[in-house]
Every structure is written in C-alpha cells, then in structure tokens.
N, C-alpha and C positions, 0 to 999 in steps of 0.2 A: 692862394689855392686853398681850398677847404678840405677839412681833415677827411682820411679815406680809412677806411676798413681795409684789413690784408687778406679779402677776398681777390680771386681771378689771379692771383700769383703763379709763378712759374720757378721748378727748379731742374736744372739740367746737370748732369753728373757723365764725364768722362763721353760725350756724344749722343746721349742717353736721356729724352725726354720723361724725369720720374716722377713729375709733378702730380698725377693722379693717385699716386702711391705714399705722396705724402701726409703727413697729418696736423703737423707741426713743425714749428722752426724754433728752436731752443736757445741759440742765441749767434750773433752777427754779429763780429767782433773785429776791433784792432787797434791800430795806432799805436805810438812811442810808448814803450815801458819807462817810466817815470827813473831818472836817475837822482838821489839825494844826494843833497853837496853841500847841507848848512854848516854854514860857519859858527864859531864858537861868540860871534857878537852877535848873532839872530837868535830873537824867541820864536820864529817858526820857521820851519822847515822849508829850504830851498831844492827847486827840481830844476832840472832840465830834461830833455827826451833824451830817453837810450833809444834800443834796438826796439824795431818794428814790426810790431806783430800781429798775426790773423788768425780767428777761427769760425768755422760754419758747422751749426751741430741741429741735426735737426732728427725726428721720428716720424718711423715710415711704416707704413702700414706692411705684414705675410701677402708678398703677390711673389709665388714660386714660377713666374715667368718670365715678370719684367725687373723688378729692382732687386730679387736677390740672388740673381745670378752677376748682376753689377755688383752689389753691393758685400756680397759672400765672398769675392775672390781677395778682398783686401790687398791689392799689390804692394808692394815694396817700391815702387815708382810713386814719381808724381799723379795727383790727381787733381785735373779743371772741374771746379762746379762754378754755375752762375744762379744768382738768384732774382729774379729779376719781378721789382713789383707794379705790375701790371705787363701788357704784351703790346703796347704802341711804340711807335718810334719815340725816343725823349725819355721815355718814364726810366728811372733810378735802377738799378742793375749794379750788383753787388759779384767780382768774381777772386777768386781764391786760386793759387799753382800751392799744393801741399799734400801731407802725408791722410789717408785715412786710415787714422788709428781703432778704431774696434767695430765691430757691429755684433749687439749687444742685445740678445731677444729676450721679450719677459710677455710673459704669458699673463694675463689678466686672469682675475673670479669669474669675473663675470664672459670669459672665452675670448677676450682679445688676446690679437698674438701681434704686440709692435717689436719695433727695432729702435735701437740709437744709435746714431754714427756721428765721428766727429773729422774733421776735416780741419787741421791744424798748418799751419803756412809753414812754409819751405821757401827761403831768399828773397819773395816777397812778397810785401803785408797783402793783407784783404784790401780789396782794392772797390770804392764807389764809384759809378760813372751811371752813363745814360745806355738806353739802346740805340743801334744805329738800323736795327729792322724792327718790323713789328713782331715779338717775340719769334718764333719760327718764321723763316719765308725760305721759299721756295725758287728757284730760279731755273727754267727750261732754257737759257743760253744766255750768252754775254749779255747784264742787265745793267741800266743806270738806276741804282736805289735812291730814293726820297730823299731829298736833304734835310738836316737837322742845323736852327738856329741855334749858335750857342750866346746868343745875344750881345757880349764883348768882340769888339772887334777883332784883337787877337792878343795871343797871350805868348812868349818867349820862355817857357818853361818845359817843353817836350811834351810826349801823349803815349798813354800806352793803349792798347786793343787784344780784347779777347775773343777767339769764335771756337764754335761749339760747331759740329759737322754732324748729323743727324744721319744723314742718306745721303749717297751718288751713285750718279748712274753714266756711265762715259767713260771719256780718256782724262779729260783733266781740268779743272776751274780754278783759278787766281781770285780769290778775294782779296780787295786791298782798300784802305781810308782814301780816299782826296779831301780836298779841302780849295775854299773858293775866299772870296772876298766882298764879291756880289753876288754869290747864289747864279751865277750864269758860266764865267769861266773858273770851271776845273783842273785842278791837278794832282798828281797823287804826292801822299807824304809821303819823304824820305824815312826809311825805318819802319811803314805801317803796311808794309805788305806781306801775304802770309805767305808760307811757302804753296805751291802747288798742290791740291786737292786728290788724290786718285782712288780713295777710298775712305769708307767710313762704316761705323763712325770716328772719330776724331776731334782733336784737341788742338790748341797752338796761343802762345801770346808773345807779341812782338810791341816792342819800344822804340819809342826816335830817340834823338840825342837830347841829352837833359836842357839844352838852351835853342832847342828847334821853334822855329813862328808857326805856331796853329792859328788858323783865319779863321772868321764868324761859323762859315758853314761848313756842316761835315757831311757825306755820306758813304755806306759802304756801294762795293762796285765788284761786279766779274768780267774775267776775264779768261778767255782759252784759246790753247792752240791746235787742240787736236778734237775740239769739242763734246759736248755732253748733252744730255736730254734732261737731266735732273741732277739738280742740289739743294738740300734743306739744311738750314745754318739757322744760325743765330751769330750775332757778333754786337759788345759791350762795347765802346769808347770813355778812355780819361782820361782829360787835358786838364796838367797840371797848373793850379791857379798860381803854384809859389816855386820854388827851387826844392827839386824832391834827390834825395840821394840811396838808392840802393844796392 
C-alpha cells in the first residue's frame, strides 16, 4: 500500500460525529509500560511488558454547538472515542473506553480560540482494528453489512468490537459481528453482540473469550424485534493476532 496523508479522517466521541470540529490529533497511543528487570550480570537493561496502556489527545477547533457541549461536560464516566483513518470498510480504526481528563482552551494572537482534550484509558488499552462499516452507515431495517476479508484463515485468540450510535429512530436494533469461512455461510460470534439499541446517541464494547476461533470474514449485521426506520453507527473490529490478557 502506498503511503497516505491523514486527510478524510474521522473522529467520534461518545455517539457524537466531531470530526469537522477537529484540527488535530496530538498523539495515538499505548501498549505495555516497559518493566526493568536487569540482572546484576547484564550491561544492558532488561524489560518485559507491564500494564497496558492508552491515550487519544487531540485539538478541536470553538464550535459552541457541536463539540463543546460534548466536550465541556467532562464526565466522571467512561468515555468511547474512535478514530478512524479514512471511512471505508477495512481501513484502520483506532478506539479507546477511558477518562477525559481536561478540556483546555487557549486563545490565539492571531484570534484563534482551540481546545485540548485528552482521552486516557480506563481497564483497556487503546485498541487498533479495522472498520466493519464504511465510517457512518445508516440502516432503515434488519441489514446484512459488506463483509470484510481478513485474509488468514482464522485465528484462536478472541475479538473485541466497538460501536459508536449516532441516531435512532424506532423500537429497537441489535447490531452484532458474524463471521464466515467462505464469505457465504454466516454466523454470529459468540461474545460480539451488542446490547439492544433504543436510543442515541450511544456507546458499547463487547469481547469474546480470550481463545474464541474468528474465521476469514467478518461483517457487522442488524437486527430487530419491534423494528425501526433509522440507525447511524459506526462499529470498529480487533481480532486478536496473539494471546491478549486484560
């Protein structure tokens, strides 16, 4: 793949499309805190991974309509953002369950008014995966979404999924993973279904079991019992390549 610019990007915050409001991304962060463990017969320094960790901090442009009545209330709760670069099915999608600790305004010379917020992880790290829509979709009733090749056959390390709930409009919609073998018979993963949809916007991320079989193909999927006329989501997939413990 040839190198890309992080033009066309997307960031969603707490069900809350605030990608236009962005400006910047400050930094995308995580993995194992390095633990030191040299022994006294090594001249360099031995590590192994500790605890794992995440942060998404990025600056967002004074829009007193959309991102800082999200971004102003600072909850004491968790907070979903995804950051996802580009809006196709496949492309790379970066999401975070954590605290946001400040939002922080500074007034330019020259009459800019940004913000910083930082978005530090809470039990689990920042997490890479792909999408499993093309950034926002939309769905007017029980839908079978595109599948996505993940080109290995399959992997015995579990998956976890995050979705973003933008708008609904109804009684109620299921979004859930399946997973195939041939891109023709589907089923759903055990552990990758969300709870029931009944409003929004809205957050959620669900896990299988750390040694669950994910098959080649993945797509997400709705479903209802009392039906709807509208839902806009977004939902991130990441199937673990190795043994992951959280």
């Amino acid at each position: 793949m040839a190198k890309e610019s992080g033009l066309g990007h997307a960031l969603y915050v707490a069900g809350n499309d605030l990608s236009g409001d962005y400006t910047a991304i400050g930094n995308i962060g995580g993995g194992p805190a390095p633990l030191t463990i040299t022994g006294i017969d090594k001249s360099a320094y031995e590590r192994i991974g500790g605890k794992l960790d995440g942060r998404l901090e990025a600056t967002s442009w004074w829009n007193p309509t959309l991102s800082h009545p999200v971004l102003s209330a600072l909850p004491t709760g968790d907070v979903h953002e995804m950051y996802c670069c580009g809006t196709a099915i496949g492309r790379p999608a970066a999401a975070i369950v954590g605290k946001q600790v400040n939002y922080d305004g500074q007034r330019g010379d020259d009459g800019s008014f940004t913000f910083q917020t930082s978005c530090q992880n809470n039990a689990y790290p920042l997490e890479w995966g792909v999408l499993l829509t093309a950034g926002k979709r939309t769905d007017t009733g029980a839908t079978n979404g595109a599948s996505l090749d993940l080109t290995t056959v399959s992997t015995a390390f579990g998956a976890q999924a995050y979705l973003q709930v933008f708008s609904f409009a109804g009684a109620d919609v299921t979004i859930k993973i399946q997973d195939s073998a041939d891109n023709s018979t589907f089923a759903d993963v055990t552990g990758l279904t969300f709870t029931a949809v009944t409003t929004a916007p809205g957050t959620q991320r669900v896990a299988t079991a750390s040694n669950a079989t994910i098959r080649r193909y993945v797509r997400a999927v709705t479903t209802t019992s009392g039906g709807f006329t509208s839902a806009q989501f977004a939902v991130s997939f990441i199937r673990n390549p190795v043994a992951v413990s959280f």
